[in-house]
C-alpha positions as MATLAB code, in Angstrom:
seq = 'XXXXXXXXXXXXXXXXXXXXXXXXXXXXXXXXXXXXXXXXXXXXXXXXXXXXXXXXXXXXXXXXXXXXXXXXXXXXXXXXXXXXXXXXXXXXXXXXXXXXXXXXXXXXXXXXXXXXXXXXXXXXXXXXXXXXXXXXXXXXXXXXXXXXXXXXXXXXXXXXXXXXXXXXXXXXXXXXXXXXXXXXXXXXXXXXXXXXXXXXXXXXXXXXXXXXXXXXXXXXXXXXXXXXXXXXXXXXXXXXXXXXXXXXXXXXXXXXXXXXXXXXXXXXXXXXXXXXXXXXXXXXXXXXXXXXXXXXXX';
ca = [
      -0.010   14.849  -11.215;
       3.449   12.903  -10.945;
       3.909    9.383  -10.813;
       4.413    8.985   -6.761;
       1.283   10.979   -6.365;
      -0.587    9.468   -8.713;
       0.648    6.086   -6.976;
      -0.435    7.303   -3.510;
      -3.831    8.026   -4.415;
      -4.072    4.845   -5.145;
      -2.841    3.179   -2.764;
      -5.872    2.892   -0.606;
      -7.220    1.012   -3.993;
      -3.948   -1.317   -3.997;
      -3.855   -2.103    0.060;
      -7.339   -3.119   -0.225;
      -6.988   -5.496   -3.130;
      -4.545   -6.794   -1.826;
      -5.928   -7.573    1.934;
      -9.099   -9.009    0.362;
      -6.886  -11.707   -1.842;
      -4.459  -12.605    0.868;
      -6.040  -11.966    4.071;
      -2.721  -10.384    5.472;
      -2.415   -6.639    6.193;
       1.685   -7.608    6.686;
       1.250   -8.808    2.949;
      -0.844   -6.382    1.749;
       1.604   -3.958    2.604;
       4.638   -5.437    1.385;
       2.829   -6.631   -1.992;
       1.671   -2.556   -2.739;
       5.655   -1.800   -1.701;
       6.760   -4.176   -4.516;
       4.397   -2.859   -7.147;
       5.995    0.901   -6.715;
       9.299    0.072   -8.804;
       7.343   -1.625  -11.469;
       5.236    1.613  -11.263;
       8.348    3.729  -11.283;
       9.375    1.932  -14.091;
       6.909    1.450  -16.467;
       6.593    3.774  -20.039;
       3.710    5.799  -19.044;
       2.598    6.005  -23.015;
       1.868    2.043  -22.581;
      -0.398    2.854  -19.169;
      -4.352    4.120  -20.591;
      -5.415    3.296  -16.854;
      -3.112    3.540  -14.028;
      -6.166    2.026  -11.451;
      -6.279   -0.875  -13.642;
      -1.995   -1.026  -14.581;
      -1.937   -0.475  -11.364;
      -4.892   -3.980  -10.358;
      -3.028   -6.089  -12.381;
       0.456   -5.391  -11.002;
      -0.995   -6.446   -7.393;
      -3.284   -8.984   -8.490;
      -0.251  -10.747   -9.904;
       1.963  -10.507   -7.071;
      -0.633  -11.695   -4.971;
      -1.311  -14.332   -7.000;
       1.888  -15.657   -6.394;
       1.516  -15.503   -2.638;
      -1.422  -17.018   -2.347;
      -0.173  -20.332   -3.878;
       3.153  -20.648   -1.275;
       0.677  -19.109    1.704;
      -1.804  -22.109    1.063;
       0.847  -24.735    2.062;
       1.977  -22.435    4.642;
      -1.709  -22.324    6.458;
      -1.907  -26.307    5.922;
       1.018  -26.379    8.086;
      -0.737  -23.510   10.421;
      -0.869  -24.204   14.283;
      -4.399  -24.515   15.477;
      -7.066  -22.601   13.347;
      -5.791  -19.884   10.864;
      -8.015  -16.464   10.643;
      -7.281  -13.668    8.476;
      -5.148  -10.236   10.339;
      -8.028   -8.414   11.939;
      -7.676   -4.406   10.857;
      -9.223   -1.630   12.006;
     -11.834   -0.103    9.265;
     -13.512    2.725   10.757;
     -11.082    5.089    8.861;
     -11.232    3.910    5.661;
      -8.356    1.677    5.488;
      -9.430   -0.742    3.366;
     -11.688    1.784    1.082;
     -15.482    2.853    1.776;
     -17.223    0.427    3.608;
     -20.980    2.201    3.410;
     -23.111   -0.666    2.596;
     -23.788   -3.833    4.148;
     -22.215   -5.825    1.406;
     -19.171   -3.694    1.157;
     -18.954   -4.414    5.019;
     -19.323   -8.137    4.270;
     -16.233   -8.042    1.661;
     -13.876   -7.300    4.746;
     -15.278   -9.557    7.467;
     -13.783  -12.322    8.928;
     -16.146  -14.825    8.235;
     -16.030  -13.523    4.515;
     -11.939  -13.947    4.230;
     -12.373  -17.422    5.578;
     -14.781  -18.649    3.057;
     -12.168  -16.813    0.353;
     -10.001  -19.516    1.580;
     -11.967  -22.158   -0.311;
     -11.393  -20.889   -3.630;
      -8.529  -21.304   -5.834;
      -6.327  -18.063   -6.550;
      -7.323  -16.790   -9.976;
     -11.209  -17.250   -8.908;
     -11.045  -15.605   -5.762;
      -9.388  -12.783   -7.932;
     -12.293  -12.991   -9.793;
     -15.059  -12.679   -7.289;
     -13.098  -10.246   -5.445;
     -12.463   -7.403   -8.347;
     -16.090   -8.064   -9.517;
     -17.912   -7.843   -6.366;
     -15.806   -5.638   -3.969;
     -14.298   -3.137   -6.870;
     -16.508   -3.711   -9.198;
     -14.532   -4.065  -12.377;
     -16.273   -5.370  -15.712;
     -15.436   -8.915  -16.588;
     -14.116   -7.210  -19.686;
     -11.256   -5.057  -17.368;
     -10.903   -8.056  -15.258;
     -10.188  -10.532  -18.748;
      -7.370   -7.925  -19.139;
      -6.341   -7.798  -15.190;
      -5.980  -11.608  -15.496;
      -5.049  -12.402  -19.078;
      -8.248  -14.722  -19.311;
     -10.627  -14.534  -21.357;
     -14.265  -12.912  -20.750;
     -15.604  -15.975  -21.010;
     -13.931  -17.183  -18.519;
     -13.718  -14.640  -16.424;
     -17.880  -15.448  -16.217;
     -17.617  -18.856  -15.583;
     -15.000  -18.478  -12.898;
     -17.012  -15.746  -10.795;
     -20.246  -17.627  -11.228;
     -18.410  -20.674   -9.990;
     -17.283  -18.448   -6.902;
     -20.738  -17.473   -6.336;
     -22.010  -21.093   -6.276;
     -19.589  -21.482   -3.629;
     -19.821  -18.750   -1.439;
     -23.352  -18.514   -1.458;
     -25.231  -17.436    1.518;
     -28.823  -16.541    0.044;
     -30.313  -18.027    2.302;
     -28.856  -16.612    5.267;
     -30.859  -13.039    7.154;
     -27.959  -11.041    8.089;
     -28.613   -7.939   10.539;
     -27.150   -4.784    8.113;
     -27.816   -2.163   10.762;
     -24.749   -1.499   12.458;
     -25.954   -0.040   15.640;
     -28.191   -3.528   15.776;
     -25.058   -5.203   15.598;
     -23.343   -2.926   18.202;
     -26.093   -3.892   20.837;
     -25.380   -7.116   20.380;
     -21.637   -7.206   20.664;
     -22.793   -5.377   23.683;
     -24.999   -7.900   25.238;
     -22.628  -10.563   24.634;
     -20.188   -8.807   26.565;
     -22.129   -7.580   29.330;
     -23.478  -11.563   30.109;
     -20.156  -13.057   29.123;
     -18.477  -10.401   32.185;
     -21.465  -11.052   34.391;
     -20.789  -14.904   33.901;
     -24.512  -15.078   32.803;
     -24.875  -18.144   30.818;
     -28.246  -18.157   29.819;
     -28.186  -14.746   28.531;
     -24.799  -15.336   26.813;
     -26.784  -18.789   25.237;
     -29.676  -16.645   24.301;
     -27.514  -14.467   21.904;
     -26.275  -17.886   20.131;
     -27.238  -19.883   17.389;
     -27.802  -23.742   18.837;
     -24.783  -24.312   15.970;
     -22.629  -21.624   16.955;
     -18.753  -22.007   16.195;
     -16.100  -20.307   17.684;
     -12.852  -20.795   16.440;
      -8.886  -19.064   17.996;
      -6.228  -18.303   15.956;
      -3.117  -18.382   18.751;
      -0.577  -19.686   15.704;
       1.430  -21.640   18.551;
       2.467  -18.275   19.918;
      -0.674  -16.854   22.527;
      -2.949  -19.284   24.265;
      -5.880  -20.530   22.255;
      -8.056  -23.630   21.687;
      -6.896  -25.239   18.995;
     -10.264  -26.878   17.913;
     -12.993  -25.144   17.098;
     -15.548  -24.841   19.739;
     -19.497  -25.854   18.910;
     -22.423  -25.562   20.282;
     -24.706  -22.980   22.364;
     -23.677  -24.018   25.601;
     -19.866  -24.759   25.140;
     -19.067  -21.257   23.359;
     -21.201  -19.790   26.618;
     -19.132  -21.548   28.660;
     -15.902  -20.624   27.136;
     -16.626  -17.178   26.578;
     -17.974  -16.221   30.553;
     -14.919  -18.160   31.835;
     -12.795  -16.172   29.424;
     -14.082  -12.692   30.414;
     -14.195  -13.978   34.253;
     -10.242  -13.939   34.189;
      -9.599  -10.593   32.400;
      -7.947   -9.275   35.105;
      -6.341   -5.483   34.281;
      -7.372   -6.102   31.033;
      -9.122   -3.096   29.391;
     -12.075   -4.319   26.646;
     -13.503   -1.929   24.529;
     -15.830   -2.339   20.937;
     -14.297   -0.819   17.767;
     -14.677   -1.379   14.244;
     -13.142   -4.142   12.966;
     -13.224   -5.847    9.706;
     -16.338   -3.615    9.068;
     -18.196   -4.563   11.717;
     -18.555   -4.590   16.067;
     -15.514   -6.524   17.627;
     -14.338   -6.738   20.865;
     -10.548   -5.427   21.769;
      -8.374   -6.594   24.844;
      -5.614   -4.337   25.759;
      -3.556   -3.992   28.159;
      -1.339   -0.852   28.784;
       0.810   -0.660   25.323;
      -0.215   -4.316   24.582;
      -2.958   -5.819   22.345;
      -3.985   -9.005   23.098;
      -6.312  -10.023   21.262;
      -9.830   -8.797   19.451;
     -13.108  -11.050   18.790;
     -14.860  -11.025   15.931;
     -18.771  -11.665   15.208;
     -20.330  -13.364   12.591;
     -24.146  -12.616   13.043;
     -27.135  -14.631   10.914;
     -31.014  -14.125   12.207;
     -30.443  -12.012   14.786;
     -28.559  -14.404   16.594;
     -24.335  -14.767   16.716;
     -23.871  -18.111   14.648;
     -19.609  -17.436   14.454;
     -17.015  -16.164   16.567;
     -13.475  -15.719   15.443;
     -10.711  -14.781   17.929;
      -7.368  -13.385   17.107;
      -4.374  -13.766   19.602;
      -1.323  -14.105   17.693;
       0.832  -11.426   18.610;
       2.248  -11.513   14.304;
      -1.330  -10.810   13.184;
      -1.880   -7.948   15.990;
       0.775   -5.906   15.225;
      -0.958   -4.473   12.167;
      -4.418   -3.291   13.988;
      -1.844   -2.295   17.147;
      -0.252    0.204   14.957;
      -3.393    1.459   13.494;
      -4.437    2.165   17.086;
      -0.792    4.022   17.859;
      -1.103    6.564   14.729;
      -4.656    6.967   15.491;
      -3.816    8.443   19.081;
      -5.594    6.013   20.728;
      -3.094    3.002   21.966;
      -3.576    0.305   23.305;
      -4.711    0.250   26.313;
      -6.374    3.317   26.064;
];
C-alpha cells in the first residue's frame, strides 16, 4: 500500500479525532490537510504504527487550536455549540453503540468544553478510540501515570452516572417526532409533556442568523419558544436526520440550510435542546447533504 493510500484509509480515523477535540468539522478538515505533508514527509523506517504516527500528528495540531479557539469562543456572540454533522454515513467512524453515539453528540462536545486540552485528549483517545494509556503516554509525550490521572480526572468531570439515557434509537426518533408534531400543532401541553421541568435550550446564531442569545429554561418557556418557532416556518421544509449520532430536526429551504435542532434526552423526557443557525457552522452538514444527493431542501 503507498503512502497516500495508506493516509486515506485513515482518514476517517484522523477527521474524527479531530472533530471530537475541536468541535469544528471546518477544523477538522483543515487540521487532517496539514498532517498530510508531515505524513509525506516522514522516514517511514521511524513509523512502527502509522494509526498511531498518524494520532499524534493530529492530536498535536489540535492541541494547538484548541488553546487560541478557547479565547476565540470567550469572545463568541450569544451561546457557542459545536458544527452539527451528519453521521448516518459514517463520517465520523462507527457509531453502533449508545456510547459511541454519545462521543459525537452535542451535549457531549459541550461538556468537552470544560476540560483543559491535553485532558480532553485524554478522555477522548481512551474512551472514543480506545487507545491504551500506554499508546496514549506516547501520543502525548506524558507519562502513563499521568495519562491515568488525567482521564480519571476527566471522568470525575464529565460524569453522568446518574443520568437514564434512552439508547434505542427508534425511541428517540418517536420522540423527536412528537416534539415536532405538538411544537407545529402549537400544542403546548403536549410539547411540555415531552420536557424535563429543567429543560434548557440554548441557539448558537454567532451574530450572523437570528437566535436568543440566552439560554432558555424551563418547561413552559422552551414550549413556548419552540410552538411559536415552528408556527412561523413558512416554506420551510423540516425533516429528521441523523445528526451528531442521534434524531435532529433540519430546516431547509430550497438550496438553503437554515438551521438543525439537536436533542439531548435523560428519563425519557428531552432535558436539552441545542439549535444551530449560523450559516459558518452549516456549511459543513449542507455539503454533506449536496454529495449525498439529497440537498437541501429536498
Amino acid at each position: 500500500m503507498d503512502d497516500a493510500t495508506e493516509f486515506e484509509r485513515l482518514r476517517p480515523a484522523m477527521f474524527g479525532l479531530a472533530y471530537r477535540l475541536l468541535g469544528s468539522a471546518a477544523e477538522a478538515e483543515d487540521v487532517v490537510q496539514d498532517a498530510y505533508p508531515k505524513w509525506a514527509g516522514a522516514e517511514r523506517g521511524s513509523i512502527t504504527s502509522p494509526r498511531a504516527w498518524l494520532a499524534k500528528v493530529v492530536t498535536n495540531l489540535c492541541l494547538n487550536r484548541l488553546t487560541s479557539a478557547r479565547a476565540q469562543r470567550e469572545r463568541y456572540v450569544g451561546p457557542w455549540l459545536p458544527e452539527p454533522v451528519l453521521t448516518s454515513d459514517d463520517v465520523l467512524g462507527p457509531l453502533e453503540t449508545a456510547e459511541q453515539r454519545e462521543s459525537v453528540s452535542l451535549a457531549m462536545l459541550v461538556l468537552l468544553e470544560q476540560l483543559g486540552p491535553v485532558e480532553r485528549a485524554v478522555f477522548v483517545l481512551k474512551e472514543a478510540f480506545a487507545y491504551s494509556h500506554r499508546e496514549i503516554a506516547g501520543i502525548l509525550d506524558v507519562s502513563e501515570v499521568n495519562s491515568r490521572q488525567l482521564h480519571s480526572r476527566a471522568r470525575r468531570a464529565l460524569d453522568r452516572s446518574d443520568e437514564r439515557r434512552v439508547s434505542n434509537p427508534r425511541q428517540l426518533e418517536e420522540l423527536v417526532e412528537s416534539f415536532l408534531s405538538a411544537a407545529r400543532d402549537g400544542d403546548l401541553p403536549a410539547l411540555e409533556s415531552l420536557l424535563t421541568a429543567d429543560v434548557t435550550a440554548w441557539s448558537d446564531g454567532g451574530g450572523k442568523a437570528t437566535a436568543a442569545r440566552r439560554p432558555v429554561h424551563g418547561a413552559a418557556k422552551v414550549a413556548r419558544l419552540y410552538a411559536g418557532m415552528f408556527a412561523g416556518v413558512g416554506q420551510v421544509s423540516i425533516e429528521i436526520l441523523e445528526v451528531n449520532g442521534g434524531p435532529a430536526v433540519v430546516a431547509t429551504a430550497g438550496d438553503v440550510l437554515y438551521g438543525i435542532l439537536g436533542f439531548e434526552v435523560v428519563d425519557g423526557r428531552i432535558r436539552g435542546l441545542r439549535a444551530v443557525a449560523n450559516p459558518e457552522k452549516l456549511a459543513f452538514l449542507s455539503g454533506q447533504l449536496s454529495r449525498s444527493g439529497q440537498p437541501a431542501g429536498s
